[in-house]
C-alpha positions in Angstrom: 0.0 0.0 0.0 1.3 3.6 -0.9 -0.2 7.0 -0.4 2.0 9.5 -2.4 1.1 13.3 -1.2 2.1 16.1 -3.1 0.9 20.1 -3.5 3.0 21.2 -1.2 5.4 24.1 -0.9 5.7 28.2 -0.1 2.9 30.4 0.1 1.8 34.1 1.2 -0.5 34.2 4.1 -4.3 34.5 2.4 -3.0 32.6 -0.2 -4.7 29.1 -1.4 -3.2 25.7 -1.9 -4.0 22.0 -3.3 -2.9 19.0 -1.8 -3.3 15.5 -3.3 -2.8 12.1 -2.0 -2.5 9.3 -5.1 -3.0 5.7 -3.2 -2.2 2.4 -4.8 -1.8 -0.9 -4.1 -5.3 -0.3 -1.8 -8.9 -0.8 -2.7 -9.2 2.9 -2.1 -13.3 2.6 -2.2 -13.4 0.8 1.3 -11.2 3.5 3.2 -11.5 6.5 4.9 -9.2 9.1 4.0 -8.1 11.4 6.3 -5.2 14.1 6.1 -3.6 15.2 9.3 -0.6 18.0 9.9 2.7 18.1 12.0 4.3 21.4 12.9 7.4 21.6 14.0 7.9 20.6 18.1 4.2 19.6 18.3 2.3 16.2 17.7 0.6 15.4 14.5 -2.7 16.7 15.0 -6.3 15.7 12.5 -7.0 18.0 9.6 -9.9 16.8 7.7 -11.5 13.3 6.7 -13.7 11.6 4.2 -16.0 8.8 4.2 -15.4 6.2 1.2 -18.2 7.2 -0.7 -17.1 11.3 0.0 -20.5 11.7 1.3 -19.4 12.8 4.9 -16.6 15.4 5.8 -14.8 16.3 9.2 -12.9 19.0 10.0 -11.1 20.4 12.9 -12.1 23.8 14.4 -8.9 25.3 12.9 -9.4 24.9 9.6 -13.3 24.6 9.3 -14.8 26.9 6.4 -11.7 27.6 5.3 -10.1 23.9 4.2 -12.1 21.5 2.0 -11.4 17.4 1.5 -12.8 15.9 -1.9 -12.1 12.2 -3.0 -12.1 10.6 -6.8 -12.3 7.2 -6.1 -11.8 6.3 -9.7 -8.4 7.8 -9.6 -7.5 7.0 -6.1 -7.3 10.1 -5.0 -8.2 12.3 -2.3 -7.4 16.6 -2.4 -7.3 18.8 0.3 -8.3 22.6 -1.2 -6.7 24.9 1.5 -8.0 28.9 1.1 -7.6 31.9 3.6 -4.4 30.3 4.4 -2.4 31.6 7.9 1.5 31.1 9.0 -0.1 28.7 11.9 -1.0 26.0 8.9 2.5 25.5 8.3 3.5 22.0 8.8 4.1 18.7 6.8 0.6 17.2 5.9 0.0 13.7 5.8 -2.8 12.0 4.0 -3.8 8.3 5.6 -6.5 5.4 5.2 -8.8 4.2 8.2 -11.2 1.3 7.9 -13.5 2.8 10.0 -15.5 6.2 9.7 -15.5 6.3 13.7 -12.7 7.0 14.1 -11.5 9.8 11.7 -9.9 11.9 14.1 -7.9 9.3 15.9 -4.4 9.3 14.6 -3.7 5.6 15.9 -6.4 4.5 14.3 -5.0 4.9 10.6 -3.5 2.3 9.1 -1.7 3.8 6.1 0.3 6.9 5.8 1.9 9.0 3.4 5.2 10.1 3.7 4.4 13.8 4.0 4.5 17.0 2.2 5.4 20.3 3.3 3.6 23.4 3.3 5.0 26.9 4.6 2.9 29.8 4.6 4.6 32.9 5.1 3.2 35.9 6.9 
């Protein structure tokens, strides 16, 4: 299984960002996909989530109304479409698969991960 991120890189505060996650060797349908962020000196903290059928989204208070998650399950690939973007989103983001839809937020609960990508938004 591989989750291959990407999008990442240097942007003005108020600026706007993609992220995408290509997964293969999964049956991407059947997971969850979540993307979750690590600053610098803190823990990696939940982002945003997706049921399998992209019918249900979850975000986290910090990035609610301003961050959206979208799935292609087709293409095996889930986007995270960051707007209104602030220095305190800078981190390395993380895309992963969960089996179960209770547990988006739960980091440990993931079984797959990406191997990151790294966004710096400059104020």
């Amino acid at each position: 299984v591989q989750l291959v991120e990407s999008g990442g890189g240097l942007v003005q505060a108020g600026g706007s960002l993609r992220l995408s996650c290509a997964a293969s060797g999964v049956t991407f349908g059947v997971y969850v996909m979540g993307w979750f962020r690590q600053a610098p000196g803190k823990e990696r903290e939940f982002v945003a989530a997706i049921s399998w059928n992209g019918d249900s989204t979850y975000y986290s208070d910090s990035v609610k109304g301003r961050f959206t998650i979208s799935r292609d399950n087709a293409k095996k690939t889930v986007n995270l479409e960051m707007n209104s973007l602030k220095p305190e989103d800078t981190a390395v983001y993380y895309c992963a698969a969960d089996r179960s839809i209770r547990t988006y937020s739960r980091r440990a609960a993931y079984d797959y991960w990406g191997q990151g990508t790294q966004l710096t938004v400059s104020s």
